[in-house]
C-alpha positions as CSV (number, residue, x, y, z in Angstrom):
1,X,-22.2,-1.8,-29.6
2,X,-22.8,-0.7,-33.1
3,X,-19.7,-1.2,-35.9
4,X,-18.0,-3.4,-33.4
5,X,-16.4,-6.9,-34.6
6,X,-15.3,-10.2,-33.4
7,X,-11.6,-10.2,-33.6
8,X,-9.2,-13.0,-32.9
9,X,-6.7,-11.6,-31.2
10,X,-3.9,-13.6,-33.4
11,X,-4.9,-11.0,-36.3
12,X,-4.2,-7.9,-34.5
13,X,-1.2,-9.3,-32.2
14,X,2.4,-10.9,-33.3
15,X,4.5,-12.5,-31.6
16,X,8.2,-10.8,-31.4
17,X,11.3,-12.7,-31.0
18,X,14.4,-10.8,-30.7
19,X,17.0,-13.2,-29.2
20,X,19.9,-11.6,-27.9
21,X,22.9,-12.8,-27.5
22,X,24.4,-11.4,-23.8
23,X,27.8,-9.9,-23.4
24,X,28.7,-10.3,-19.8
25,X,30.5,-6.8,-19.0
26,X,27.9,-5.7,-21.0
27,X,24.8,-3.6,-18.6
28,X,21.4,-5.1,-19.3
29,X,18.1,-3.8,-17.9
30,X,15.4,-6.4,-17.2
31,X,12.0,-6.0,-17.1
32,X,9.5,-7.3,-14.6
33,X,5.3,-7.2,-14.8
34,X,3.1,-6.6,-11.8
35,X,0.1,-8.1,-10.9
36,X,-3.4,-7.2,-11.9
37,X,-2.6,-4.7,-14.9
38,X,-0.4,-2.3,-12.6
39,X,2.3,-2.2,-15.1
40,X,5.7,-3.2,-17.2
41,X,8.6,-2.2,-14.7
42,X,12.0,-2.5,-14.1
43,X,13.4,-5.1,-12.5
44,X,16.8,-3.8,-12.1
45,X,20.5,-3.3,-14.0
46,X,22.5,-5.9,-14.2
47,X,25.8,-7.3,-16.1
48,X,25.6,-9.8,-18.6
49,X,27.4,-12.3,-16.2
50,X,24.8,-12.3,-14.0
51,X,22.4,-13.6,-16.3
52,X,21.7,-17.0,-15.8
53,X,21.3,-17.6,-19.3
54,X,23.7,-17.2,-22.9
55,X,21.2,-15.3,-24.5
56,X,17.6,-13.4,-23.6
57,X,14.6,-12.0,-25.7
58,X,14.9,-8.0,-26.5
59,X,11.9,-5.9,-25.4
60,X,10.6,-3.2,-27.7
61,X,8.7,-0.1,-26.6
62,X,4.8,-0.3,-27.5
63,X,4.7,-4.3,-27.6
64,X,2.1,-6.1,-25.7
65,X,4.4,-8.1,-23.4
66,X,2.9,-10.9,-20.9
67,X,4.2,-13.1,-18.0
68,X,3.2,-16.8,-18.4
69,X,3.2,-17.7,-15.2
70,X,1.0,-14.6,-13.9
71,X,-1.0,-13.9,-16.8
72,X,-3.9,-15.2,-15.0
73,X,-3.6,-12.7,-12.5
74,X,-2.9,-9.7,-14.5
75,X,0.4,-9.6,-15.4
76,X,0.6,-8.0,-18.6
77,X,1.3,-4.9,-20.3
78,X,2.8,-2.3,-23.0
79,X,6.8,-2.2,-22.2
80,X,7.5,1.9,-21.6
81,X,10.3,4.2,-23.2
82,X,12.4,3.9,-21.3
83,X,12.5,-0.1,-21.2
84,X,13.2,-0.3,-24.9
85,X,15.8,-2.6,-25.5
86,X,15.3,-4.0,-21.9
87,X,15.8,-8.1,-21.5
88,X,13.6,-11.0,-20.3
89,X,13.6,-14.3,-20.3
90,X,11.4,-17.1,-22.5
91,X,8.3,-16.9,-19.8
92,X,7.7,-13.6,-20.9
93,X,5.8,-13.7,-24.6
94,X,6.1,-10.3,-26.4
95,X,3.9,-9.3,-29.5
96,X,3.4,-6.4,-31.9
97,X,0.5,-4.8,-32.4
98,X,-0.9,-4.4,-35.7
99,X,-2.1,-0.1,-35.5
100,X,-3.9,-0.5,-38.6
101,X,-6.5,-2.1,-36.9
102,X,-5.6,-1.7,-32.8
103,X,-4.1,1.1,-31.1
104,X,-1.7,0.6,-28.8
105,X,-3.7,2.4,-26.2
106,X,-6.9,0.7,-26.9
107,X,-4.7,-2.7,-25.9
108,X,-3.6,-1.1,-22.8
109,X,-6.9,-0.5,-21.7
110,X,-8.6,-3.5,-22.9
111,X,-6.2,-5.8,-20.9
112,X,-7.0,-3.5,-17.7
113,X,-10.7,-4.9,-17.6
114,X,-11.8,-8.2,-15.9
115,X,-13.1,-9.9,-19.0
116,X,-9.6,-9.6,-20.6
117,X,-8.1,-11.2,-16.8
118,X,-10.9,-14.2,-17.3
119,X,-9.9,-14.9,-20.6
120,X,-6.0,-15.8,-20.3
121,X,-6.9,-17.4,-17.6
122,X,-9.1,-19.5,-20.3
123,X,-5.6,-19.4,-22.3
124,X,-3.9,-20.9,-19.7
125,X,-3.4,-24.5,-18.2
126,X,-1.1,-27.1,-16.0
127,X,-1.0,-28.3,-12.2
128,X,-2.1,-25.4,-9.4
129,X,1.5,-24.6,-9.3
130,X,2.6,-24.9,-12.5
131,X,-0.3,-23.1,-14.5
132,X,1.1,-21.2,-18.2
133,X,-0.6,-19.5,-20.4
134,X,-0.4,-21.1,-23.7
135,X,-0.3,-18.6,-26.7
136,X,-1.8,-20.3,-29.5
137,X,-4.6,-20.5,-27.3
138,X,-4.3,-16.8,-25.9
139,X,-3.9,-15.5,-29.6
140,X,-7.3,-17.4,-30.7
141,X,-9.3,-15.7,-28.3
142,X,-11.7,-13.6,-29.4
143,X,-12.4,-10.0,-28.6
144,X,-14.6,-7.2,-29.8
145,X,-12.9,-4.3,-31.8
146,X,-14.4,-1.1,-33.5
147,X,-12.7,1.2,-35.5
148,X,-9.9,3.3,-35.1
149,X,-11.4,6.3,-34.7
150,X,-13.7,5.2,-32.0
151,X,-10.9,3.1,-30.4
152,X,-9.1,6.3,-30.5
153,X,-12.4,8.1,-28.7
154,X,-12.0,5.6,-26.1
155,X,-8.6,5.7,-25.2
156,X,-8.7,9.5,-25.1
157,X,-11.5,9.5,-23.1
158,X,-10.3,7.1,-20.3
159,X,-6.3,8.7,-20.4
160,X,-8.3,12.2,-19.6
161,X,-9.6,10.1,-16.9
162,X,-6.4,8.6,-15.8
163,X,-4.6,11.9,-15.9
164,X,-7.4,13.2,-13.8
165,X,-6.3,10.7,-10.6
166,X,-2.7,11.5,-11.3
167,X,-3.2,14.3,-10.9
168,X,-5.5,14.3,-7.9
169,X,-2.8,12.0,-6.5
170,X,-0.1,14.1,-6.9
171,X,-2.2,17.2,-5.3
172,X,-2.9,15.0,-2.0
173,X,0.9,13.7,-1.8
174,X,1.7,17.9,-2.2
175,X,-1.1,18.6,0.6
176,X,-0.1,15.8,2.7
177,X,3.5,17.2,2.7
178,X,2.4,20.8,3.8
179,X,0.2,19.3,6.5
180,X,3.1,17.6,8.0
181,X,5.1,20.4,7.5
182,X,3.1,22.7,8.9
183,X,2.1,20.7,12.0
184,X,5.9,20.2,12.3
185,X,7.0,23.5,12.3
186,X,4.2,24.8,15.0
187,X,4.9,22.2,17.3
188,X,8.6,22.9,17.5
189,X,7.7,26.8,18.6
190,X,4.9,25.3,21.0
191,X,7.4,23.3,22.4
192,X,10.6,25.5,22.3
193,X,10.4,26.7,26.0
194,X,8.2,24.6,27.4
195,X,8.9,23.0,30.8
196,X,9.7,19.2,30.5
197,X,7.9,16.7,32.9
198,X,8.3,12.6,33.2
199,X,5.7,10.8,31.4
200,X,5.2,8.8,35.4
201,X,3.9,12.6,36.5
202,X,1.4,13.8,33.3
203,X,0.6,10.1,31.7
204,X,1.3,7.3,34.2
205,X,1.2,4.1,33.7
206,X,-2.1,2.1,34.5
207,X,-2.6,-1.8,34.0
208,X,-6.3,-3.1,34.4
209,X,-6.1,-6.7,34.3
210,X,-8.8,-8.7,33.2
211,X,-10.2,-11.8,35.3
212,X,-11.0,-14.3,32.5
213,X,-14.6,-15.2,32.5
214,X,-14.9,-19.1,30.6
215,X,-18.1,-17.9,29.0
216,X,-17.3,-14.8,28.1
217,X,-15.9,-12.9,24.4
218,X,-12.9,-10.7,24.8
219,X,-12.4,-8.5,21.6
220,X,-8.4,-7.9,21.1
221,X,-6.9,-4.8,19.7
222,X,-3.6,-4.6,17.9
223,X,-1.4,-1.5,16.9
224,X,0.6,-0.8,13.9
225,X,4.0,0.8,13.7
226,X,4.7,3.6,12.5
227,X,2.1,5.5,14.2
228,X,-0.8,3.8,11.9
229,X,-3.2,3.3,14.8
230,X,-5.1,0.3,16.5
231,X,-6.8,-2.4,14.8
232,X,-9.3,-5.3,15.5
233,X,-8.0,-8.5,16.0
234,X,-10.1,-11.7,16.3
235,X,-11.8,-12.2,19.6
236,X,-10.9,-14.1,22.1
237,X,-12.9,-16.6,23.9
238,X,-12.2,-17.1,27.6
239,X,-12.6,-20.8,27.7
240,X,-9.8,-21.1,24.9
241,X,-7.2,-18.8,26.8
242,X,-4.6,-20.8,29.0
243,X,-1.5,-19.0,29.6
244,X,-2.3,-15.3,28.3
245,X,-2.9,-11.9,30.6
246,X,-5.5,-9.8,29.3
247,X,-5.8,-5.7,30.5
248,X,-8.6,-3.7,29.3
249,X,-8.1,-0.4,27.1
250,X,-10.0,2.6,27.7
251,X,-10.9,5.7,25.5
252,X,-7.8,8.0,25.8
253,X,-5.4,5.6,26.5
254,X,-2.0,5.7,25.0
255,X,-1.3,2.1,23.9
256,X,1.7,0.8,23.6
257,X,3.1,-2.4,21.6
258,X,6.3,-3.2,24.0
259,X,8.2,-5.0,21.7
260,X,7.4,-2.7,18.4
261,X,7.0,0.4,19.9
262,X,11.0,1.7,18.8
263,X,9.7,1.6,15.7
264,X,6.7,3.7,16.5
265,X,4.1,1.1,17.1
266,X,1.5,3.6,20.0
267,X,-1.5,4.9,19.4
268,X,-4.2,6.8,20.9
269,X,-7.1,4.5,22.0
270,X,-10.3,6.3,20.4
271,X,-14.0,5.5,21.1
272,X,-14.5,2.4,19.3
273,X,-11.9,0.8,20.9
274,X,-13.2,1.6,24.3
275,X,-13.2,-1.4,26.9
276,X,-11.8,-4.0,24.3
277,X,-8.1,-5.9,25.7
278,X,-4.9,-5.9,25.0
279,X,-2.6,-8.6,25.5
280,X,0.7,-8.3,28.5
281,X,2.5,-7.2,25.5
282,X,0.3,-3.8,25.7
283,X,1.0,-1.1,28.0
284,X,-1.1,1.7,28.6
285,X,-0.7,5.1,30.2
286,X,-3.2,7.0,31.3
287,X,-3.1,11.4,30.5
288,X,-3.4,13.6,33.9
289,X,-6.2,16.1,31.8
290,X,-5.0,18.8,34.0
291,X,-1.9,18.4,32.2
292,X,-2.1,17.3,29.0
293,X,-3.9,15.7,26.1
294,X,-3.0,11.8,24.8
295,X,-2.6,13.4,21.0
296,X,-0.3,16.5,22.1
297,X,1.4,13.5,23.7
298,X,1.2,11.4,20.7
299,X,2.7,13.6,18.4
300,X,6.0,15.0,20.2
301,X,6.3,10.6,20.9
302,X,6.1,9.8,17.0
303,X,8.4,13.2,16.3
304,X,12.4,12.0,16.1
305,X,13.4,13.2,19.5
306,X,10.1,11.4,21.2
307,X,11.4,7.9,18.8
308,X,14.5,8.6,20.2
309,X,13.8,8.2,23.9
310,X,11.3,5.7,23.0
311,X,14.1,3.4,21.6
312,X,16.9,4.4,24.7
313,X,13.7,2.7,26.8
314,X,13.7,0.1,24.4
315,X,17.2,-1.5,25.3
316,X,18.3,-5.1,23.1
317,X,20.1,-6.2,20.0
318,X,17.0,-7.4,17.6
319,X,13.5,-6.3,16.7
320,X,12.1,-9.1,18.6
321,X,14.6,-8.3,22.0
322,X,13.9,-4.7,21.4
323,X,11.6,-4.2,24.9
324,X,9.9,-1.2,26.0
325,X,10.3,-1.1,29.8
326,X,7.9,0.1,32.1
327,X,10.2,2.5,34.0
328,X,11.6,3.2,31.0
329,X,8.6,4.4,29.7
330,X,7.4,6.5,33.1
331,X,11.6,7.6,32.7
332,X,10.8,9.3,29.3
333,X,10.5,13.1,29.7
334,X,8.1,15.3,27.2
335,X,7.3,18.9,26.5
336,X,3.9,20.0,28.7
337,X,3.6,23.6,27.5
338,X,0.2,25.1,28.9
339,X,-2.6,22.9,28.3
340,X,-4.8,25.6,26.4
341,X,-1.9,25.5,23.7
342,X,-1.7,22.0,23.5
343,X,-5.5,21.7,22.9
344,X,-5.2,24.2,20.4
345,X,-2.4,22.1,18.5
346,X,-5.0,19.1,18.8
347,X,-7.6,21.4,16.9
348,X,-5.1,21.9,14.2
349,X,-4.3,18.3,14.3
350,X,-8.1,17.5,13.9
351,X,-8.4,19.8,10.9
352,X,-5.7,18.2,9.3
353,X,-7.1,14.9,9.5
354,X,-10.1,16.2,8.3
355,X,-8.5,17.2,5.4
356,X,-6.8,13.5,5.1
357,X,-10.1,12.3,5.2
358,X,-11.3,14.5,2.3
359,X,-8.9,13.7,-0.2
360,X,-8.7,10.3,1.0
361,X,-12.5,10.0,-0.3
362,X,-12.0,12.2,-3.3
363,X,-9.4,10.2,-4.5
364,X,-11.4,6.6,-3.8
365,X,-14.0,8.2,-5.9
366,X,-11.4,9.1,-9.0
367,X,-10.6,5.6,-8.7
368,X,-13.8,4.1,-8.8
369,X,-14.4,6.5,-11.7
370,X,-11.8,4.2,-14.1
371,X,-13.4,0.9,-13.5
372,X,-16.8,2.7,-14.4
373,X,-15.7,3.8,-17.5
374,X,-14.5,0.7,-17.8
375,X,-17.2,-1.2,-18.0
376,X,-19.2,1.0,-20.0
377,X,-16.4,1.5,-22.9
378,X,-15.9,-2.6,-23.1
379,X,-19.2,-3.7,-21.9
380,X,-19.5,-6.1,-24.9
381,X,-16.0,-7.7,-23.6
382,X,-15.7,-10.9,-25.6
């Protein structure tokens, strides 16, 4: 990279030292720093008296601020607006940066890439749990600078790109919204009317248990609460099991986590998790097709009222007491307006995950985008 220079970073940062002295009725914001150059934050608001400490460092806005403890992982960044004046402790080494010669925003996103990560680690020393960064040796690291004006390229170049998956973020939470909305509002009319049937008589329960084989692999499925699906657990291995019940799941089935399911934790069973097991703590129930579908059933279950009589089946004091029944669960009555409005719902429910799924991959792209750009704009790193 042409007109670029070998800079220590001592001769473009300064260390700041602000010591305040703390007023206990006085309110103090603090400042925290997340991992992996995801930000300066706040911590929270506090009064002076519930600082452990006489006196703290001041923050100012546009200084390069680092955690010692964490800098190896990331922790670092510019402090924001609207923490100027904000408090931290001594673990958290501020500087100024010298604009003649670094923009702030170049800074910003030179301490987002990699290279920068690698070298305070190489700043920073001590037992596994005890590591620091040491700031003489941080501030005579070297890095790679060109001028302003092509700092100034750069940094307008990747905010345009930053702004971009804001943005595009921002767009999917807004679609995401209407979706739900939308699917919301026209399953309340579907369901306004409709006739009301145990879940014993359209969705019954059905238990397959499995007869361990020694020799045999049993793949395990899990489910997430809040409605979040099924996932892959490790397999099992039949000549390792003692105690446990295994009951195989089918393609269709409504799964059910009996201890986690007040809080939502059912899914649908889909294709890929045909004929893998659940553990006893599973329960599945099987859709009559005649008289409804396992996602029109799905849905009204994850709505509040469904919750609601998931959780009255559900009867104990704490999460882990908290135990969906098996009459409780046949006991629990649902909407079953005619099946060729209920598969029409699922369409709608299908194009709406569709449309998840498109801005779900639009967005992994914007964000693959930064790291790109990245690497091209700081290729030389150090």
């Amino acid at each position: 990279m042409i007109g670029w220079q070998a800079v220590a970073l001592g001769d473009v940062l300064t260390r700041a030292s602000d010591w305040v002295a703390l007023d206990p009725d006085a309110d103090y914001k603090q400042v925290t720093i997340r991992l992996w150059g995801k930000g300066v934050v706040l911590r929270g608001a506090v009064k002076g008296s519930a600082i452990a400490a006489k006196q703290q460092l001041r923050v100012k806005s546009g200084q390069f601020i680092m955690s010692k403890i964490d800098a190896r992982n990331g922790a670092f960044g510019l402090v924001p607006d609207d923490l100027d004046a904000a408090v931290v402790s001594q673990d958290f080494p501020m500087f100024s940066i010298d604009e003649k010669r670094m923009l702030p925003g170049f800074m910003a996103w030179m301490s987002k890439t990699d290279w920068f990560v690698a070298l305070c680690r190489a700043a920073s020393e001590g037992s596994t749990n005890r590591v620091r960064l040491k700031e003489d040796r941080f501030l005579a690291q070297s890095v790679q600078l060109p001028s302003v004006e092509e700092q100034l390229r750069i940094v307008m170049h990747l905010d345009k790109a930053a702004s971009l998956l804001e943005n595009g973020q921002r767009r999917a939470e807004e679609v995401e919204n209407e979706l739900k909305a939308t699917l919301s509002k026209t399953f309340s009319c579907l369901i306004a009317h409709a006739p009301r049937a145990k879940m014993r008589d359209v969705a019954p329960l059905v238990r397959r248990q499995v007869a361990i084989d020694l020799d045999k692999k049993y793949p395990e499925l899990g489910v997430r609460s809040f409605g979040r699906g099924l996932f892959v657990k490790p397999t099992l291995v039949g000549s390792e099991l003692t105690w446990q019940k295994l009951f195989l799941i089918k393609n269709g089935d409504l799964v059910f986590s009996n201890i986690k399911a007040w809080e939502g934790a059912f899914a649908v069973a889909r294709s890929e998790h045909d004929e893998k097991v659940g553990s006893h703590r599973y329960l599945t129930c099987v859709v009559d097709p005649s008289k409804t579908t396992p996602d029109f059933l799905f849905f009204y279950l994850q709505t509040q009222e469904g919750l609601e009589q998931i959780q009255a089946a559900s009867p104990g004091s704490a999460d882990r007491n908290r135990t969906l029944g098996q009459t409780g669960l046949e006991e629990i009555e649902v909407p079953v307006p005619p099946l060729a409005r209920q598969q029409w719902f699922d369409g709608l429910q299908t194009k709406a995950a569709d449309m998840r799924t498109r801005n779900k991959e639009a967005e992994a792209e914007l964000r693959l985008l930064i790291p790109s750009m990245l690497h091209r704009a700081f290729r030389k790193g150090f």
